[in-house]
C-alpha positions as CSV (number, residue, x, y, z in Angstrom):
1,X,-51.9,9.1,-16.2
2,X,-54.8,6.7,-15.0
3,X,-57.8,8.2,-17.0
4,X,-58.0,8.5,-20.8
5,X,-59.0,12.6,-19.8
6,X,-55.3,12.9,-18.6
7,X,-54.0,11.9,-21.9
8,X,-56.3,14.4,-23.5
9,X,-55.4,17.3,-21.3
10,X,-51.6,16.8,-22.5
11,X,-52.9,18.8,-25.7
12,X,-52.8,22.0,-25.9
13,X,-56.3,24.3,-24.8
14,X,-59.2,23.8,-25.9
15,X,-57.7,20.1,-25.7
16,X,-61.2,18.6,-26.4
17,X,-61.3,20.8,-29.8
18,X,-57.6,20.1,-30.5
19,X,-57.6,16.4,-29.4
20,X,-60.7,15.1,-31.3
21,X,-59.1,16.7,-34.9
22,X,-56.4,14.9,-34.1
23,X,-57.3,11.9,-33.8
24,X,-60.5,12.6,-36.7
25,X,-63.6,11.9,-34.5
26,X,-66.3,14.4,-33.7
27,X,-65.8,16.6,-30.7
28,X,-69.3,15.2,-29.2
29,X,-68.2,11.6,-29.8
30,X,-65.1,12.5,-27.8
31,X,-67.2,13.9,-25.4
32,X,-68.6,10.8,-24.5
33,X,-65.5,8.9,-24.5
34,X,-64.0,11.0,-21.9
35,X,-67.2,11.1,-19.9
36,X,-67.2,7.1,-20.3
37,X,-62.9,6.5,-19.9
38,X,-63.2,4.3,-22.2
39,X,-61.5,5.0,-26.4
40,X,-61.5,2.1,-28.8
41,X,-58.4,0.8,-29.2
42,X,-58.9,1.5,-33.3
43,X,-57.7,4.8,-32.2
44,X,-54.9,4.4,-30.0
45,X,-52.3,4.4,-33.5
46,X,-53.8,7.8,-34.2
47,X,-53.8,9.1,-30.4
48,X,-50.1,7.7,-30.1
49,X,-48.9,9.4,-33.6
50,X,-50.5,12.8,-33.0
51,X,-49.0,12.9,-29.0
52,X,-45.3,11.9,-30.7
53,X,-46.2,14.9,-33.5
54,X,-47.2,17.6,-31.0
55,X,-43.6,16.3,-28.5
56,X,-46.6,14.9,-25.8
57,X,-44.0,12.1,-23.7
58,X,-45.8,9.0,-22.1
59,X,-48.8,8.5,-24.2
60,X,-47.9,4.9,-25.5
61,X,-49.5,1.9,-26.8
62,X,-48.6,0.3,-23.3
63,X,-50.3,3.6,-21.7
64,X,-53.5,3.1,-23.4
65,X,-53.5,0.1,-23.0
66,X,-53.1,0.0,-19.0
67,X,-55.8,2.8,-19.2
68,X,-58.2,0.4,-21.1
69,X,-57.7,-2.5,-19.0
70,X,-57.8,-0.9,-15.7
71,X,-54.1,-2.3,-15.6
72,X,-51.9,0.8,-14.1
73,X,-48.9,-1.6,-13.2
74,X,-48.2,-1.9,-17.3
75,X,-46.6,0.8,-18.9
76,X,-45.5,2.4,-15.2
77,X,-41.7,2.7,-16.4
78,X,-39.9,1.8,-19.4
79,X,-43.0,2.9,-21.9
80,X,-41.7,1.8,-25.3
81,X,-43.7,3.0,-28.0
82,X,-44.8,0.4,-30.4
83,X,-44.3,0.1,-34.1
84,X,-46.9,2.1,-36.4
85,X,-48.0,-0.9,-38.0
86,X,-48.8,-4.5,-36.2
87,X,-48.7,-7.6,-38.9
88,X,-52.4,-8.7,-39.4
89,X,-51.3,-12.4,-38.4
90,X,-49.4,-11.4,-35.6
């Protein structure tokens, strides 16, 4: 997975539809983040909850991450998803 549209074609048909009510944006807003590869990380606890809810494997916070930064050696092997909440501080 090297575009944020491969992570939204893991859900199920229409994935747009399905994906943007997951994650509670607009389907045109998603739109344009596809279009644009580019998903604010605000999102990625939502996107990474809703993949482990529907059984999606690999979408992690070290996944979106890689995506985001252009960085595909992070997150290649050993994807550990992260804990639901980060400490404000930390």
């Amino acid at each position: 997975m090297e575009r944020f549209a491969d992570i939204i074609d893991l859900w199920p048909k229409p994935s747009n539809r399905r994906f943007a009510e997951d994650i509670g944006v607009p389907v045109n807003s998603l739109r344009v983040m596809r279009h644009r590869n580019r998903v604010a990380s605000a999102y990625f606890p939502s996107i990474v909850s809703a993949a482990a809810r529907r059984g999606l494997a690999g979408v992690t916070y070290e996944r979106l991450f890689a995506i985001q930064t252009g960085d595909q050696a992070v997150g290649q092997t050993g994807d550990a998803t992260l804990p639901e909440t980060v400490p404000a501080n930390g």
